[in-house]
Backbone and ligand atoms as CSV (ligand in chain L), in Angstrom:
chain,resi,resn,atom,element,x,y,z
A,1,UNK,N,N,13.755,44.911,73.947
A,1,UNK,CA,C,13.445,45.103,72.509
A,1,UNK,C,C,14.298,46.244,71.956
A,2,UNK,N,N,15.081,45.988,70.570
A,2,UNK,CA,C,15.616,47.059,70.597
A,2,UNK,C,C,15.008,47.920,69.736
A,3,UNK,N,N,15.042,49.497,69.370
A,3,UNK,CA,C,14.766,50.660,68.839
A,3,UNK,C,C,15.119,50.519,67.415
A,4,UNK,N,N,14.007,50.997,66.751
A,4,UNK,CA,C,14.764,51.013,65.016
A,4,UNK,C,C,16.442,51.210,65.370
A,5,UNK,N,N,16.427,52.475,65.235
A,5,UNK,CA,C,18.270,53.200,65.341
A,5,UNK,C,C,18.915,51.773,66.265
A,6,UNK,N,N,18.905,51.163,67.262
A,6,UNK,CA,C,19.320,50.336,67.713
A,6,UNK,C,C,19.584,49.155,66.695
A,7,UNK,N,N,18.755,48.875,66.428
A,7,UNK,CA,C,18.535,47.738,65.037
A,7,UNK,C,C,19.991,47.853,64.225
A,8,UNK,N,N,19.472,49.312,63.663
A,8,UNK,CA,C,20.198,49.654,62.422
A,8,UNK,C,C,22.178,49.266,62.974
A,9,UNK,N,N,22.285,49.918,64.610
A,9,UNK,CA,C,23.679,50.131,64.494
A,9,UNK,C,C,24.363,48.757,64.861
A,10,UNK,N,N,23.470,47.751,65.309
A,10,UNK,CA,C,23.418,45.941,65.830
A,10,UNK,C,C,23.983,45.788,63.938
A,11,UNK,N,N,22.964,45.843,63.153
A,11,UNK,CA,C,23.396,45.444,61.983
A,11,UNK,C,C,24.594,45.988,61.429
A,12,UNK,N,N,24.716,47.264,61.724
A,12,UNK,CA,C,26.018,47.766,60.747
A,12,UNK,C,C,27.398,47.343,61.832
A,13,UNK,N,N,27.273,47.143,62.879
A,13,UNK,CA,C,28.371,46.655,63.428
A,13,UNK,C,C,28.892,45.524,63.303
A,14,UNK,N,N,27.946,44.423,62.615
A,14,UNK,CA,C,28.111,42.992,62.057
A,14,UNK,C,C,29.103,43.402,60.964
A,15,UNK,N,N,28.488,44.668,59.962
A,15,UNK,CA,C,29.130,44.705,58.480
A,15,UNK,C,C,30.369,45.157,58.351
A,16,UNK,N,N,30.207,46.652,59.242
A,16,UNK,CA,C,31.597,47.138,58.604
A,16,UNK,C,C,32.757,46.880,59.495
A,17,UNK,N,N,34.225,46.904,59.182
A,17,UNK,CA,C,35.063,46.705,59.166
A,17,UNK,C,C,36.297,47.445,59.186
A,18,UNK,N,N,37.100,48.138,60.260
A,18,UNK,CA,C,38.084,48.764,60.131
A,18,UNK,C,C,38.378,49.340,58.592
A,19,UNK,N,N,38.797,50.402,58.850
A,19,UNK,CA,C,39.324,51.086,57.097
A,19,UNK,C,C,37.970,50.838,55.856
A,20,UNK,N,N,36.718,50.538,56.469
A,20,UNK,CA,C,35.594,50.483,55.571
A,20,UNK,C,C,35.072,52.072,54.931
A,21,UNK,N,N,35.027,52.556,54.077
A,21,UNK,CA,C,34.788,53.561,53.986
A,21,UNK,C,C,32.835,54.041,54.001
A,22,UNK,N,N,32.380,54.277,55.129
A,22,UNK,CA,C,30.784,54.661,55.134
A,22,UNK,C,C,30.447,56.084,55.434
A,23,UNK,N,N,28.823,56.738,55.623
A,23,UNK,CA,C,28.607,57.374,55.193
A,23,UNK,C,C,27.440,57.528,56.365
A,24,UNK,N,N,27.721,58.694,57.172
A,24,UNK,CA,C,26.519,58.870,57.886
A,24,UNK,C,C,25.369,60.509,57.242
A,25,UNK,N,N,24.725,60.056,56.499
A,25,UNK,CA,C,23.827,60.748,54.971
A,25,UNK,C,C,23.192,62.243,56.351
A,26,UNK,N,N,22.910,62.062,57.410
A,26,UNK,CA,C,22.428,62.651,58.400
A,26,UNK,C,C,22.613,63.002,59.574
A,27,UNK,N,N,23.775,63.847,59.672
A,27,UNK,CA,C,24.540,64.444,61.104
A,27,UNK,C,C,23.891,64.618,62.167
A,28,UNK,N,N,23.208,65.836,61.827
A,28,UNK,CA,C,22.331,66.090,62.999
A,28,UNK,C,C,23.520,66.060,64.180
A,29,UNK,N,N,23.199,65.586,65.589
A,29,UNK,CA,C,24.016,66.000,66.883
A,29,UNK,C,C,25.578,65.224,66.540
A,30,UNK,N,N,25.386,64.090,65.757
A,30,UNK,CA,C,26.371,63.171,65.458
A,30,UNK,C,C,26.523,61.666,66.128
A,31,UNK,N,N,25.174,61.116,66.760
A,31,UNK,CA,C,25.072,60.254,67.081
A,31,UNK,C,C,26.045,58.892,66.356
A,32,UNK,N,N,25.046,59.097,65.348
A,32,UNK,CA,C,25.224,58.271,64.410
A,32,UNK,C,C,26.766,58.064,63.796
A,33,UNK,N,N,27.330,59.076,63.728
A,33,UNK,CA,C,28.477,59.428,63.173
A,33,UNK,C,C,29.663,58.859,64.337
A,34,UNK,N,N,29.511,59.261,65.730
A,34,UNK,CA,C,30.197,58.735,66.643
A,34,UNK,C,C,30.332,57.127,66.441
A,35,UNK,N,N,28.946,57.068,66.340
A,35,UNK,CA,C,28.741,55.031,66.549
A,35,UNK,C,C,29.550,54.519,64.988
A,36,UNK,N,N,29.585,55.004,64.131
A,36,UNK,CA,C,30.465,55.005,62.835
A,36,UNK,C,C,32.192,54.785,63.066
A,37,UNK,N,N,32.291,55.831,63.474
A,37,UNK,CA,C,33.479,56.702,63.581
A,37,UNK,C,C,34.254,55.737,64.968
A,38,UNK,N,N,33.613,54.768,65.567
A,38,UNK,CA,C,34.195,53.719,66.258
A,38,UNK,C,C,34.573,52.459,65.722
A,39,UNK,N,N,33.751,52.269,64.600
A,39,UNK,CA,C,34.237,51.109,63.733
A,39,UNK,C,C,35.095,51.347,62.829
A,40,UNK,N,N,35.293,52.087,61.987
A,40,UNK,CA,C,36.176,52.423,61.114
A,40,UNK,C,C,36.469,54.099,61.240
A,41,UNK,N,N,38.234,54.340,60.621
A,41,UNK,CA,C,38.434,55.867,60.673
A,41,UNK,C,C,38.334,56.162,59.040
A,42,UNK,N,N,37.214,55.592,57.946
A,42,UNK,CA,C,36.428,56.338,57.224
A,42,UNK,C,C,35.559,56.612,56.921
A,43,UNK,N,N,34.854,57.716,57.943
A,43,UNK,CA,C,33.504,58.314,58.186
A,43,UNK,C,C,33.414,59.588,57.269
A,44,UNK,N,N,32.222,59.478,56.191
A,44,UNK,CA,C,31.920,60.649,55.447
A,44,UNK,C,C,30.551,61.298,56.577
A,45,UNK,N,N,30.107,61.955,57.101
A,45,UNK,CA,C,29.110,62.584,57.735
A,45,UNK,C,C,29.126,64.223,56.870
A,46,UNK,N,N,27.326,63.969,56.593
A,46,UNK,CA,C,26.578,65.325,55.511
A,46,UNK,C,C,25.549,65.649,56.608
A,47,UNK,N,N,25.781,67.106,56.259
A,47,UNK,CA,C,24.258,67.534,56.926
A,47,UNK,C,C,24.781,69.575,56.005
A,48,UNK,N,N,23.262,69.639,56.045
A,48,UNK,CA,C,23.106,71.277,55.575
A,48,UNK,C,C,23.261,72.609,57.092
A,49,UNK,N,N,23.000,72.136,57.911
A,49,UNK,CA,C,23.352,72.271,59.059
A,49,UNK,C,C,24.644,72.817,59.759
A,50,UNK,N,N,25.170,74.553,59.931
A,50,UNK,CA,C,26.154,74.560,60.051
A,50,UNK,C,C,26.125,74.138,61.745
A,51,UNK,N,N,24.997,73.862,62.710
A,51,UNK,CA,C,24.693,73.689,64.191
A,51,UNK,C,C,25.349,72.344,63.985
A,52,UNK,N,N,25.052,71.576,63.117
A,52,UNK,CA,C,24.857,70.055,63.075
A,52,UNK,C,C,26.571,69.865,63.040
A,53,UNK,N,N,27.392,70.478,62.472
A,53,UNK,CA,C,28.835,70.203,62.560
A,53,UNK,C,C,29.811,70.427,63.676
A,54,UNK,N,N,29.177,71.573,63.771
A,54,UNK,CA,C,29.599,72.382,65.548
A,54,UNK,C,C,28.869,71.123,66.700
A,55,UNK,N,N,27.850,70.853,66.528
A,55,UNK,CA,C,27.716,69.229,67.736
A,55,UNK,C,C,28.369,67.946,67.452
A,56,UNK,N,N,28.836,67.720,66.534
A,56,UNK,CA,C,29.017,66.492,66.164
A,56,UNK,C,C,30.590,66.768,66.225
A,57,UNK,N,N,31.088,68.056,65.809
A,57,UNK,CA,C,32.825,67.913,66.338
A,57,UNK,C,C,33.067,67.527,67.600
A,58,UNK,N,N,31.795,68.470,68.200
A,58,UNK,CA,C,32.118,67.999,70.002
A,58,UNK,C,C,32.299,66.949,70.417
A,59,UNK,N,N,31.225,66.424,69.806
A,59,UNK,CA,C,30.713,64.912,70.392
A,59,UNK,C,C,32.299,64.288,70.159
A,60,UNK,N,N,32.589,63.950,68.773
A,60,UNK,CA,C,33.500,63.359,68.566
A,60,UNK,C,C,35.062,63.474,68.840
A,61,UNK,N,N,35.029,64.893,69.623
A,61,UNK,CA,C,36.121,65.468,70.445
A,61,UNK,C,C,35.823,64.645,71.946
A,62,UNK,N,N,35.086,64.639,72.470
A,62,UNK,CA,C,35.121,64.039,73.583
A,62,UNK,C,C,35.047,62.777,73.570
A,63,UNK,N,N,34.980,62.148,72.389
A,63,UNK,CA,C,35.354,60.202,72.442
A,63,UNK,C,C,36.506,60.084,71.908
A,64,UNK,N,N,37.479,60.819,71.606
A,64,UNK,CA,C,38.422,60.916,70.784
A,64,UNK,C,C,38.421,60.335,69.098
A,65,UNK,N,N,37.297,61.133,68.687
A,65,UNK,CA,C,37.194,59.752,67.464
A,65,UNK,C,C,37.015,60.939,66.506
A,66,UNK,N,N,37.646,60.673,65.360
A,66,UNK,CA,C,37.309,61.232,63.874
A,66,UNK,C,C,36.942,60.948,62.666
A,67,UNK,N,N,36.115,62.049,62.024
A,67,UNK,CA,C,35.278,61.528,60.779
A,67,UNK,C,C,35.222,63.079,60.002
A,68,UNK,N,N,34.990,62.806,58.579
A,68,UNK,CA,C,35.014,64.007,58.059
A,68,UNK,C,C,33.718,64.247,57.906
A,69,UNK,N,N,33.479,65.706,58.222
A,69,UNK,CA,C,32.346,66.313,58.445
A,69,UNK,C,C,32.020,67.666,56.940
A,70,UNK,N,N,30.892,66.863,56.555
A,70,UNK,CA,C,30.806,67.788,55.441
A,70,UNK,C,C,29.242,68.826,55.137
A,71,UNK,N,N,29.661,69.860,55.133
A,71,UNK,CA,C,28.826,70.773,55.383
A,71,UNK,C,C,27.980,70.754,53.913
A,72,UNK,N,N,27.464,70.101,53.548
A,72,UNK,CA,C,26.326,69.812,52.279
A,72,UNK,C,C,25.579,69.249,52.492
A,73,UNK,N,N,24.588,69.165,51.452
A,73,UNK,CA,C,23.384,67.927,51.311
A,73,UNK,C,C,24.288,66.595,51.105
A,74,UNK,N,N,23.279,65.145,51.038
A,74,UNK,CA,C,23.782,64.198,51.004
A,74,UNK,C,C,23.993,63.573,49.368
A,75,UNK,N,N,22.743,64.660,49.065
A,75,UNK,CA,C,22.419,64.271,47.374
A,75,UNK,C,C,23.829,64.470,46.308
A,76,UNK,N,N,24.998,65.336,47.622
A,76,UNK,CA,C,26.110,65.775,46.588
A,76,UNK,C,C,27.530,64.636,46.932
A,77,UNK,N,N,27.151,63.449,47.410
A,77,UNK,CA,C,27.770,62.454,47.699
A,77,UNK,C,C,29.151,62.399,46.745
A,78,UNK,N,N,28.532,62.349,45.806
A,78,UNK,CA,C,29.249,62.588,44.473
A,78,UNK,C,C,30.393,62.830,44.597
A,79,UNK,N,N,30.024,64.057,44.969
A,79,UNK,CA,C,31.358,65.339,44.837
A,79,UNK,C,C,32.430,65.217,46.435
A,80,UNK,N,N,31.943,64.374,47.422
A,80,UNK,CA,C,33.411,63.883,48.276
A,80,UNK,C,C,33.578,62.791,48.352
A,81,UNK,N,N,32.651,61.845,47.686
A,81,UNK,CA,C,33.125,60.438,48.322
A,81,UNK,C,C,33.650,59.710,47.151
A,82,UNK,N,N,34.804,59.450,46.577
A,82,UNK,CA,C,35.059,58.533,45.245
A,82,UNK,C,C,34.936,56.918,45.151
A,83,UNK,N,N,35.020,56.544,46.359
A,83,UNK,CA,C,35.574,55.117,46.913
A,83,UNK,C,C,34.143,54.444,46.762
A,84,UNK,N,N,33.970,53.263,46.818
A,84,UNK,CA,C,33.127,52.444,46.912
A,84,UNK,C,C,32.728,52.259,48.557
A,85,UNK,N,N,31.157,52.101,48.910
A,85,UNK,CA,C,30.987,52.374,49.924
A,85,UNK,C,C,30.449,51.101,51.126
A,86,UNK,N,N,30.814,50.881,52.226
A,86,UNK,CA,C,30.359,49.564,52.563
A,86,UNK,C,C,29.131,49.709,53.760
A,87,UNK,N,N,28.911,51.251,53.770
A,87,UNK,CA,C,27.179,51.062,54.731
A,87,UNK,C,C,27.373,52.650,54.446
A,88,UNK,N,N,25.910,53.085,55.374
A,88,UNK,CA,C,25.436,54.232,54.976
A,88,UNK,C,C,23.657,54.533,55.946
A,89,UNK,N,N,23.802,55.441,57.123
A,89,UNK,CA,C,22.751,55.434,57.254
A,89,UNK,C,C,22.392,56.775,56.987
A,90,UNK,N,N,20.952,56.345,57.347
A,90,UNK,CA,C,20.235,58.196,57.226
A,90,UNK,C,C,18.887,58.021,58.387
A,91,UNK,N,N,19.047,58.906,59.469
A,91,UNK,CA,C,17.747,59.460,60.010
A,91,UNK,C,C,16.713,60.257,59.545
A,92,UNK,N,N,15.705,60.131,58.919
A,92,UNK,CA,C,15.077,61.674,58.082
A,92,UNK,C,C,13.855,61.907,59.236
A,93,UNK,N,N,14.152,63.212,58.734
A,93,UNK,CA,C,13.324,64.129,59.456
A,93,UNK,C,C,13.886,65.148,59.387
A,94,UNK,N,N,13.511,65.903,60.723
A,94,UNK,CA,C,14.127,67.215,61.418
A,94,UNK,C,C,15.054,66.998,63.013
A,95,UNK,N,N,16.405,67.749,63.050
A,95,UNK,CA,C,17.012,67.632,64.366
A,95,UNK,C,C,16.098,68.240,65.640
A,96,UNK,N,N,15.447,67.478,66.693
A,96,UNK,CA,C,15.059,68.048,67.680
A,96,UNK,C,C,15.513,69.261,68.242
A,97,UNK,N,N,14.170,70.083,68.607
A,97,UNK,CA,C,15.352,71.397,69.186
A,97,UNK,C,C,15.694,71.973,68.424
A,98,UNK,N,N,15.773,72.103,67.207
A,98,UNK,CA,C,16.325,73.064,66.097
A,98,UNK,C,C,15.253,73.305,64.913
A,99,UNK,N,N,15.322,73.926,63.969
A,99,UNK,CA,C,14.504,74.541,63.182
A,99,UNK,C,C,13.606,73.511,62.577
A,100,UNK,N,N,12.534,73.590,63.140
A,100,UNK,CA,C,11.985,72.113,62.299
A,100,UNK,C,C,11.611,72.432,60.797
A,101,UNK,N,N,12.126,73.511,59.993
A,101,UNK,CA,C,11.668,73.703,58.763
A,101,UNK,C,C,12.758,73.287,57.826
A,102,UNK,N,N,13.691,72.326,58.644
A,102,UNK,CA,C,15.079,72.361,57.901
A,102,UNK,C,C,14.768,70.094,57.871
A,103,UNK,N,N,14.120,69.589,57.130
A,103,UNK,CA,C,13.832,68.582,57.598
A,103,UNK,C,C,14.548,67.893,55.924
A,104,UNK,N,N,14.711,66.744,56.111
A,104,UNK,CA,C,15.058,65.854,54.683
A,104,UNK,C,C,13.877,65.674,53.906
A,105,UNK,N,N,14.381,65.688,52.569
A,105,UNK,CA,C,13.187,65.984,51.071
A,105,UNK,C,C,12.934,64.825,50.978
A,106,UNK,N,N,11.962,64.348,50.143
A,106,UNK,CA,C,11.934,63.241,49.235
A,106,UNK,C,C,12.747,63.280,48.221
A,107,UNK,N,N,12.562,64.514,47.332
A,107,UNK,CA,C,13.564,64.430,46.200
A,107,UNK,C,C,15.234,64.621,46.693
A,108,UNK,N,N,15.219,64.940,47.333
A,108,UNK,CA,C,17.547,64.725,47.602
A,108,UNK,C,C,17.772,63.314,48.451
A,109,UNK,N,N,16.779,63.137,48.944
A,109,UNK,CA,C,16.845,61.589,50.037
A,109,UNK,C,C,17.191,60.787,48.655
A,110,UNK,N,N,16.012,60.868,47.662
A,110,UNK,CA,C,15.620,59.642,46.651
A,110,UNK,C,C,17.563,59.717,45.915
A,111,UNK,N,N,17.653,60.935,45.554
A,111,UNK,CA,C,18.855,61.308,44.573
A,111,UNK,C,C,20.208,60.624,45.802
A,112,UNK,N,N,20.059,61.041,46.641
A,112,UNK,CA,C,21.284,60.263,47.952
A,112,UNK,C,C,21.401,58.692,47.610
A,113,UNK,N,N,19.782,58.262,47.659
A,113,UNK,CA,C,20.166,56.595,47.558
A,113,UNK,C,C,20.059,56.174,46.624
A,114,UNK,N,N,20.270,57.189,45.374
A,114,UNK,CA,C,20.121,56.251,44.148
A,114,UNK,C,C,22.043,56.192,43.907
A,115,UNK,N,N,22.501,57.636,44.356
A,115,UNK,CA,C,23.889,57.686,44.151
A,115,UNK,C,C,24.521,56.510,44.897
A,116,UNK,N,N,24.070,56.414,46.408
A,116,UNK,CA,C,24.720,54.921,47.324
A,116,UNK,C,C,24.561,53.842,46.809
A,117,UNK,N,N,23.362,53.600,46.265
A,117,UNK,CA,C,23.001,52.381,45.675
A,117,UNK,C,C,24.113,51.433,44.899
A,118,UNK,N,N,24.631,52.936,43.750
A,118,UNK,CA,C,25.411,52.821,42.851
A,118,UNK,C,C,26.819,52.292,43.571
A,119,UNK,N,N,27.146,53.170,44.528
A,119,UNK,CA,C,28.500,53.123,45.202
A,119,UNK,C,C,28.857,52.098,46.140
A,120,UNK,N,N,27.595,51.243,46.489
A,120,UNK,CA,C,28.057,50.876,47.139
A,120,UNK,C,C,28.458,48.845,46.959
A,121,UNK,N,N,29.269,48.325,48.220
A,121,UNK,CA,C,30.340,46.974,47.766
A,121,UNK,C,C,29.358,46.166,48.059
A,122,UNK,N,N,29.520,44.721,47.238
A,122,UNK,CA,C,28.489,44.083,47.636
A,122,UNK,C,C,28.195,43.532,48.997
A,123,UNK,N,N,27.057,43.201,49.461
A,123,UNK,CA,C,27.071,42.860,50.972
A,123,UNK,C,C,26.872,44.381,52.021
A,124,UNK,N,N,27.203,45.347,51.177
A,124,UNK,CA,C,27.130,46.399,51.967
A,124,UNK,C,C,25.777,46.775,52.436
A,125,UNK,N,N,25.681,47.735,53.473
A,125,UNK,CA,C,23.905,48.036,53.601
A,125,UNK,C,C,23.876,49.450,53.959
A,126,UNK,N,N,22.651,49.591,53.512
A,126,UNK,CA,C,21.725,51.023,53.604
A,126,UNK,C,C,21.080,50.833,54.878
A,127,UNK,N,N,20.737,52.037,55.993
A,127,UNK,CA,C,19.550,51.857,56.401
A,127,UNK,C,C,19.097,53.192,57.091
A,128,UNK,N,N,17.799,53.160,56.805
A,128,UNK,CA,C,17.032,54.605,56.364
A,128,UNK,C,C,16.051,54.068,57.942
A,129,UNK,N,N,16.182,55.304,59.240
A,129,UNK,CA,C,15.424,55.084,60.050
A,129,UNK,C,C,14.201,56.325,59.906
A,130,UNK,N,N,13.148,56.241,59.653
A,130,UNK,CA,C,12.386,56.964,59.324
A,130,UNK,C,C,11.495,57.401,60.081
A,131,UNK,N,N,11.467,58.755,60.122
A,131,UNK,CA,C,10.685,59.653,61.171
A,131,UNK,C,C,9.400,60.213,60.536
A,132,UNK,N,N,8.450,60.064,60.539
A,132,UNK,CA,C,7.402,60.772,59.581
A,132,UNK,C,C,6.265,61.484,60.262
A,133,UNK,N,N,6.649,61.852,61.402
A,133,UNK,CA,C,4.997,62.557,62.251
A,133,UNK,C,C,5.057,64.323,61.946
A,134,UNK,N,N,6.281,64.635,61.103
A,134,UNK,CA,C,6.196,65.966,60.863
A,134,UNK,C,C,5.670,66.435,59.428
A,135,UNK,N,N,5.045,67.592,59.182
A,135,UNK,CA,C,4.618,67.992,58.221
A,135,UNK,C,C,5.709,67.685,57.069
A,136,UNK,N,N,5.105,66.688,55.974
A,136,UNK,CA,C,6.202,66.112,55.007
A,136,UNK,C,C,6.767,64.633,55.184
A,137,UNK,N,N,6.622,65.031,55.917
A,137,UNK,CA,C,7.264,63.349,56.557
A,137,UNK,C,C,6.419,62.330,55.663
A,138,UNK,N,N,4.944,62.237,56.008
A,138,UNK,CA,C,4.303,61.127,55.278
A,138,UNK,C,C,4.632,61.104,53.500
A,139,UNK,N,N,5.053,62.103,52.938
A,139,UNK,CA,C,5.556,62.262,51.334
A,139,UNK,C,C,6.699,61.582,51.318
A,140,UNK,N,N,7.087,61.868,52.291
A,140,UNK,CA,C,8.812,61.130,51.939
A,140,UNK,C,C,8.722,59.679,52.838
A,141,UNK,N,N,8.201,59.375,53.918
A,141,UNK,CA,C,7.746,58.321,54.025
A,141,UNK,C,C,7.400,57.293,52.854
A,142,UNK,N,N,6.426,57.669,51.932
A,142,UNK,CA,C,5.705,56.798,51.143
A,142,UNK,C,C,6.870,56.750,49.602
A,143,UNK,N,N,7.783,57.794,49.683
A,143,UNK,CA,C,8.836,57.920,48.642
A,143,UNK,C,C,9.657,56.642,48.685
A,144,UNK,N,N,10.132,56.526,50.143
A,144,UNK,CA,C,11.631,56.198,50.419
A,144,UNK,C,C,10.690,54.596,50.475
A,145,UNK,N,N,9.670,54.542,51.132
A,145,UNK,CA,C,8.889,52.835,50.902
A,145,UNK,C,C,8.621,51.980,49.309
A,146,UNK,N,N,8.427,52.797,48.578
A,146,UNK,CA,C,7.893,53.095,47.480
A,146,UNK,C,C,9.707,52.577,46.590
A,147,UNK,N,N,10.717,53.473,46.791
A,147,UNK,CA,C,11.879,53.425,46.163
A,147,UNK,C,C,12.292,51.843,46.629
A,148,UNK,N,N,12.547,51.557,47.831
A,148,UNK,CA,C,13.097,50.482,48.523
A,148,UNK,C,C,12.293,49.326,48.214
A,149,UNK,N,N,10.801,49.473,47.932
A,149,UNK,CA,C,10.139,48.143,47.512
A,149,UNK,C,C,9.910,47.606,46.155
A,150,UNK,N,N,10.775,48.564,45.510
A,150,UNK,CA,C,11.097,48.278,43.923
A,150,UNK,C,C,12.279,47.837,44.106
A,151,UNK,N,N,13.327,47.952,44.547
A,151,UNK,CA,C,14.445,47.209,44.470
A,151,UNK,C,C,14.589,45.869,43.552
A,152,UNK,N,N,15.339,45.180,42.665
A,152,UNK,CA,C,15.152,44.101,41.934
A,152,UNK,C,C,15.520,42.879,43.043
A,153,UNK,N,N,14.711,41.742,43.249
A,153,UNK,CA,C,14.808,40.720,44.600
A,153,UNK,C,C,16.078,40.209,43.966
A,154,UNK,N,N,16.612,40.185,43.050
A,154,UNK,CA,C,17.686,39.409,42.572
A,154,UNK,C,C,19.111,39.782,42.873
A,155,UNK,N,N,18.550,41.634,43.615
A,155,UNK,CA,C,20.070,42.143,43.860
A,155,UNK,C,C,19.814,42.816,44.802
A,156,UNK,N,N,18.670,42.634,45.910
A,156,UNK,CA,C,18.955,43.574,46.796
A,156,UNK,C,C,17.881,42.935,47.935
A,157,UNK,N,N,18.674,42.820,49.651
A,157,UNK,CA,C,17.663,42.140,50.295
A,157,UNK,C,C,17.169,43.660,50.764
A,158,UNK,N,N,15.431,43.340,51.139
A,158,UNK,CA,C,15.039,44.582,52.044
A,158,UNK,C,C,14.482,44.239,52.418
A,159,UNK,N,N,14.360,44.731,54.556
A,159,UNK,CA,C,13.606,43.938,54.732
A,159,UNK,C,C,13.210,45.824,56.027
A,160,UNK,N,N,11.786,45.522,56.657
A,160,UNK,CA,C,11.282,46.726,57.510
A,160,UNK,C,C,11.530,45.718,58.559
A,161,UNK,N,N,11.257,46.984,59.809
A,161,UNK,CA,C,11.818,46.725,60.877
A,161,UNK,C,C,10.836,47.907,61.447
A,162,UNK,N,N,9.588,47.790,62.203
A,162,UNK,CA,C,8.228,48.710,62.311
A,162,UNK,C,C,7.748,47.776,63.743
A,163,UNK,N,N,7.246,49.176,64.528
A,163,UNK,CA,C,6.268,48.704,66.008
A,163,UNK,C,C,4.677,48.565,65.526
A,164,UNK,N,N,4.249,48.006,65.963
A,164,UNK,CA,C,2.809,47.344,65.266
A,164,UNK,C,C,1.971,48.573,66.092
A,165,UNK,N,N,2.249,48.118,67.587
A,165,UNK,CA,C,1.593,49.054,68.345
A,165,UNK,C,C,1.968,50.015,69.060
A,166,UNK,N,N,1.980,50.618,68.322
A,166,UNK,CA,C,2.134,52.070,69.011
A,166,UNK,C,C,1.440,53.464,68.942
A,167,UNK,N,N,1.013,54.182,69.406
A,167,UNK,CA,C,-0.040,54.872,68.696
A,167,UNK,C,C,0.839,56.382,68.596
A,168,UNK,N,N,0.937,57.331,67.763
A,168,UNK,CA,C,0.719,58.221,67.120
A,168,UNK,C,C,2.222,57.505,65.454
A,169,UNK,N,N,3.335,57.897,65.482
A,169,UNK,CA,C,3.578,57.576,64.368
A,169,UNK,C,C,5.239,57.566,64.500
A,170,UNK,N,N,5.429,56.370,65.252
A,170,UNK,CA,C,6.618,55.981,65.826
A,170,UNK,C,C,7.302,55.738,64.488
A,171,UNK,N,N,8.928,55.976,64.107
A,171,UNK,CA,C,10.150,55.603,63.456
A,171,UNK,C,C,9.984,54.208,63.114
A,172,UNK,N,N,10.417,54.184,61.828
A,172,UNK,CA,C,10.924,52.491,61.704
A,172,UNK,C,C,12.303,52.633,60.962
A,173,UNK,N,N,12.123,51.268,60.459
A,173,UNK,CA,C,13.233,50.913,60.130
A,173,UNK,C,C,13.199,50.168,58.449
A,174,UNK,N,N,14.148,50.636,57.418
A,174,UNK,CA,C,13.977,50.145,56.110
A,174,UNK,C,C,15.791,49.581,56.314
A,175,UNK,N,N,15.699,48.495,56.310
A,175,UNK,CA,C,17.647,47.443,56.349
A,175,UNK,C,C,17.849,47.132,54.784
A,176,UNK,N,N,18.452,47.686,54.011
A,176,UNK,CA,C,18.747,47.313,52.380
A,176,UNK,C,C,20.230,46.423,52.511
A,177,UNK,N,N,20.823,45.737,51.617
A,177,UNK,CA,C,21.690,44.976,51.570
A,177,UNK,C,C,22.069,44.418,50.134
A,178,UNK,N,N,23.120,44.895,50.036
A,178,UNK,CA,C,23.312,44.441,48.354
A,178,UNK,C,C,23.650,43.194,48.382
A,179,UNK,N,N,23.036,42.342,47.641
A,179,UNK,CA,C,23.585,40.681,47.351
A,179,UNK,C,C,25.307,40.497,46.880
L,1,SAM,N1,N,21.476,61.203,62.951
L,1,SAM,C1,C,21.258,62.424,63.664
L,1,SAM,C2,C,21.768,62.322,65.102
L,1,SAM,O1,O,22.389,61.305,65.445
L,1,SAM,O2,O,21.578,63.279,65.858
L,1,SAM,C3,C,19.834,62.918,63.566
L,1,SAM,C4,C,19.469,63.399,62.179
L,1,SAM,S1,S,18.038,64.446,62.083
L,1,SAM,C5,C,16.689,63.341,62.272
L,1,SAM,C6,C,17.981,64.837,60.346
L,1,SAM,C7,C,19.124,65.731,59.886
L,1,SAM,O3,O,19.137,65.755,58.469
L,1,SAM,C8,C,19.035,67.177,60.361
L,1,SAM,O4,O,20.171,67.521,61.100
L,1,SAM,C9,C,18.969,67.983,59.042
L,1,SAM,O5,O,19.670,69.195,59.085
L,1,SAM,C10,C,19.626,67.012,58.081
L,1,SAM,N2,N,19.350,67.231,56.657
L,1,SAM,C11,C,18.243,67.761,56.067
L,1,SAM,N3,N,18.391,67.766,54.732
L,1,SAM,C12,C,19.606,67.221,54.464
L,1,SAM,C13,C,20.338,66.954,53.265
L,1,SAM,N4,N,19.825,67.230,52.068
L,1,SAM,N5,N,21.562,66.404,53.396
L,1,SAM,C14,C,22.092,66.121,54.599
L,1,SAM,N6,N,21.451,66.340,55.767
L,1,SAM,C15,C,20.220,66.884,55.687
């Protein structure tokens, strides 16, 4: 069975495409950004996090792979990315092991995907793996569910991707897709 994050990178490896320009919204160690940064060499990666840039150079020093690493919020998309965008994920929460008071908002998450929304090509996809067992989490949980299930059905598929059973308050998965 695979893992939300598993899900998410099965799907975006279907989508994007050499020279695709995407967007990993949530650095953190640079997982995400590595698994990016193998499909195409245009990787935007945000995090507020100056730890989060210092791991994720590493990482991506030792696969030989590059992506630009930008030391901001994601909400300021704006201001590095001009191009139209063809995926985009985000982990929210807090980076394990590190300050858990440094976790993703509701309000800059919401402002991130209203800017991607905008930016991005058709067919392209969002996907938001969501962590919510930390203080806040359930606010922005019910934000980012709440934003994504308004979507208009005429222009946007969404579909969850959630463990039924599991008990305390396992990650899922929100897959967006522009028609
Ligand atoms: N994808 C990461 C990985 O592969 O290791 C894990 C991401 S972790 C769950 C969430 C990250 O979001 C943290 O590193 C945190 O610093 C970052 N973050 C919090 N607010 C942010 C914001 N406004 N913009 C960008 N990153 C933010």
């Amino acid at each position: 069975m695979l893992r939300p994050v598993e899900m998410a990178h099965q799907m975006l490896s279907k989508t994007i495409k050499p020279g695709d320009v995407v967007v990993d919204a949530t650095m953190g160690n640079g997982w995400d950004t590595a698994f990016l940064a193998n499909l195409t060499d245009n990787v935007y990666a945000f995090d507020v996090q100056k730890e989060a840039l210092i791991s994720t150079q590493a990482l991506l020093q030792e696969k030989n792979l590059e992506a630009k690493l930008i030391l901001d919020g994601h909400e300021t998309i704006d201001k590095y990315v001009s191009d139209s965008v063809k995926a985009a994920i985000f982990n929210l929460g807090y980076l394990p092991r590190t300050d858990k008071s440094i976790i993703t908002r509701p309000s800059t998450t919401l402002r991130a995907l209203d800017i991607l929304k905008d930016k991005l090509l058709p067919h392209g996809q969002i996907m938001l793996v969501v962590y919510y067992g930390h203080e806040g989490g359930q606010r922005e949980k019910d934000a980012v569910l709440d934003w994504a299930s308004t979507l208009p059905q005429a222009q946007w598929h969404v579909m969850k991707y959630e463990p039924l059973n599991q008990i305390h308050t396992p990650p899922f998965l929100i897959c967006i897709e522009k028609r």
